[in-house]
C-alpha positions in Angstrom: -22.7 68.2 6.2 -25.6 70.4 6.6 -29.1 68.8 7.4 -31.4 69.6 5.0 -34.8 71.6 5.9 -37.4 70.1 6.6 -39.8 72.8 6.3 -41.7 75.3 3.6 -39.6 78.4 4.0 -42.3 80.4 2.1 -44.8 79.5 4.6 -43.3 79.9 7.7 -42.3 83.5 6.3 -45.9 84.0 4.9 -47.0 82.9 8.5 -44.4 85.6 10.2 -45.9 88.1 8.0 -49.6 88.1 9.0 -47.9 87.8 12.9 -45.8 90.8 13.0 -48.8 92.5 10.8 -51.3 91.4 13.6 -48.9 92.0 16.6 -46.6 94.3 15.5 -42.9 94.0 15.6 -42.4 95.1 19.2 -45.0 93.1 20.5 -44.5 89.6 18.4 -42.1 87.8 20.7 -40.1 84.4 19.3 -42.6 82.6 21.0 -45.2 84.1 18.8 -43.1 83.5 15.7 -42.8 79.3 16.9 -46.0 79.0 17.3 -47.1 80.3 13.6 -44.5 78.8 11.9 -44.9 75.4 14.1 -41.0 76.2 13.8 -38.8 75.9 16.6 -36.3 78.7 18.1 -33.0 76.9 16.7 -34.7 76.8 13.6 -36.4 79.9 13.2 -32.7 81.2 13.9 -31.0 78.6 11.9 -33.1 80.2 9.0 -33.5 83.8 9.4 -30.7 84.5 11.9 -32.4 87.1 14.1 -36.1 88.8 14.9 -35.2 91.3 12.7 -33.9 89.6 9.9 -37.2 87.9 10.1 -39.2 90.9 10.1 -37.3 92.4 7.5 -37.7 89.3 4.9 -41.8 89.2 6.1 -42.1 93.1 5.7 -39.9 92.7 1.7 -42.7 89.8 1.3 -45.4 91.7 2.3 -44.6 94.7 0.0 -43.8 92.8 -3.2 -47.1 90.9 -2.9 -49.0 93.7 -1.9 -47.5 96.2 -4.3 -47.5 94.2 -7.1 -51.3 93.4 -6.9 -51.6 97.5 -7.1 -49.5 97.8 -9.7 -51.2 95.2 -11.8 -54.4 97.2 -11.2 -52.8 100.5 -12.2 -51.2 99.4 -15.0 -54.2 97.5 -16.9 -54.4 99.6 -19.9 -57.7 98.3 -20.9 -59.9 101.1 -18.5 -59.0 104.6 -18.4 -56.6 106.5 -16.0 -59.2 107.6 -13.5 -60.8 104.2 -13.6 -58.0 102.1 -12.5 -57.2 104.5 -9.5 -61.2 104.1 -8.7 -60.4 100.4 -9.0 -57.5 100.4 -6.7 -60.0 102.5 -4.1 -62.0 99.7 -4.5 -59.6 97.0 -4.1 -58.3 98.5 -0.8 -61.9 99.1 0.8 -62.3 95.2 -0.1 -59.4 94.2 1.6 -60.1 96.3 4.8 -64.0 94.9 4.4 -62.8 91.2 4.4 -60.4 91.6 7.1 -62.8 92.9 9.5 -65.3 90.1 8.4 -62.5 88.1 9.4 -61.9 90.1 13.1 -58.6 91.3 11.7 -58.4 95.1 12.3 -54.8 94.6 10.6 -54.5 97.6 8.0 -51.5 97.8 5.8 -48.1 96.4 7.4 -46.1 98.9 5.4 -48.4 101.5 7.2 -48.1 100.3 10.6 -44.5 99.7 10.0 -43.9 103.2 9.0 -45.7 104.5 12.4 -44.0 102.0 14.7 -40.6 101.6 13.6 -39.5 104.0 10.2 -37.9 106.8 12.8 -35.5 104.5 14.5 -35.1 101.7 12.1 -33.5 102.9 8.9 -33.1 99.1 7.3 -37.0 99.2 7.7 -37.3 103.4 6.8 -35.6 101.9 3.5 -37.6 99.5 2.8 -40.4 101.6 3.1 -39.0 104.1 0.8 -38.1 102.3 -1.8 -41.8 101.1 -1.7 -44.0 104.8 -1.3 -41.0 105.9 -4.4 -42.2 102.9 -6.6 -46.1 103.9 -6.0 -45.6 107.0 -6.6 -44.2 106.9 -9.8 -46.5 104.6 -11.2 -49.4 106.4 -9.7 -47.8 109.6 -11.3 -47.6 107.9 -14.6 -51.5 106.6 -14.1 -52.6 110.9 -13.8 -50.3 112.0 -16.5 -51.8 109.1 -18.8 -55.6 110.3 -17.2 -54.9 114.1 -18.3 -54.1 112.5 -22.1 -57.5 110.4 -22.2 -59.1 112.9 -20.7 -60.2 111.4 -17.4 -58.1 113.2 -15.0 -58.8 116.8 -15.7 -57.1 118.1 -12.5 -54.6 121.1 -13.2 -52.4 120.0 -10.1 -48.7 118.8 -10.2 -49.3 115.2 -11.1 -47.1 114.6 -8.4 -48.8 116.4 -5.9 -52.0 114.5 -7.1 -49.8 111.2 -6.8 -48.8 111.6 -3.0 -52.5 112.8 -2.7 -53.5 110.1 -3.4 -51.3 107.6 -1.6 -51.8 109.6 1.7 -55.8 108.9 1.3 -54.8 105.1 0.8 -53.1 105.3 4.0 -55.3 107.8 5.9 -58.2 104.8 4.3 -56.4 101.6 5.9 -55.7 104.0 9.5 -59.1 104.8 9.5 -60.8 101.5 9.3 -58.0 100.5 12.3 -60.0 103.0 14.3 -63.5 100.9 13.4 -64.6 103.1 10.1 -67.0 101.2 8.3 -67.1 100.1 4.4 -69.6 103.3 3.5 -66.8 105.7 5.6 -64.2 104.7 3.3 -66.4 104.2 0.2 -66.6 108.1 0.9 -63.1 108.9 1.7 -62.5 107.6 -1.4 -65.1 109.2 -3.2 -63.6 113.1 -2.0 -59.7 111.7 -2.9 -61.0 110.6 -6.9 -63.1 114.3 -7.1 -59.6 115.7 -6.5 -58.6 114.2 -9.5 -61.3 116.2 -11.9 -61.8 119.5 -9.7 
């Protein structure tokens, strides 16, 4: 008979997350991964069966919790199209702002996955896919509903507008990586939303 577990798989996964997001995968070592889950190797194996399988579940975490606060943002009918892709500017310039408050120069984990590993790990290059496809569509959705109410006024391919503006997210959480401060993204931000009026 199996033993049961004696631990809060949630956390331990949620406490993986914000290690390979720190560290990296190449550079979080089981050792790292015991000591932020206060898990031991045979059960950190016993549970998640290899580094990668680990990585994989915290990276799946990461993006549902991440994307779906995003989502909810774009999708709250109650301000216009243009003003919940401000507000989605906003909410990532907070969440860079508090992490360097913090002394976490972490950025996006789907970013620095997609630099460090996406060319020579297709499981992760998936993953990763499947999460810019999701994005995109809603954010595509959010411009074609802006050009009905009149706040998006930008002749562009809506989808052209939509990667647009995914790549300033990204270029946004890279940036403040390299030490860019609230008013440097404030304004990176600022340029991406004229796009969507010019």
């Amino acid at each position: 008979m199996a033993r049961p577990r004696m631990f809060d798989e949630e956390r331990a996964l949620d406490a993986a997350m914000h290690t390979f997001w720190e560290k990296g995968y190449e550079a979080t070592s089981t050792q790292d991964l015991c000591e932020a889950t206060g898990l031991g190797r045979s059960s950190i194996y016993n549970t998640f069966k290899s580094k990668h399988d680990l990585f994989e579940r915290a990276l799946a975490h990461y993006i549902d919790t991440m994307t779906t606060a995003q989502l909810a943002v774009l999708e709250d009918a109650r301000q216009s199209a243009a003003d919940r892709i401000r507000a989605l500017f906003g909410m990532v310039v907070d969440g860079e702002a508090e992490r360097r408050a913090e002394g976490r120069g972490l950025g996006c984990l789907t970013v620095n996955t997609t630099v460090e590993l996406a060319a020579r790990d297709s499981r992760a290059a998936g993953m990763l896919e499947r999460d810019t496809a999701r994005r995109l569509a809603v954010l595509r959705a959010v411009i074609e509903e802006g050009r009905r109410d009149g706040s998006i006024t930008s002749q562009r391919d809506a989808g052209a507008l939509a990667r647009f503006i995914n790549a300033a997210i990204g270029g946004m959480r890279l940036s403040s990586q390299g030490g860019a401060d609230r008013a440097t993204l404030e304004s990176i931000a600022e340029v991406a939303l004229d796009a969507l009026t010019r």
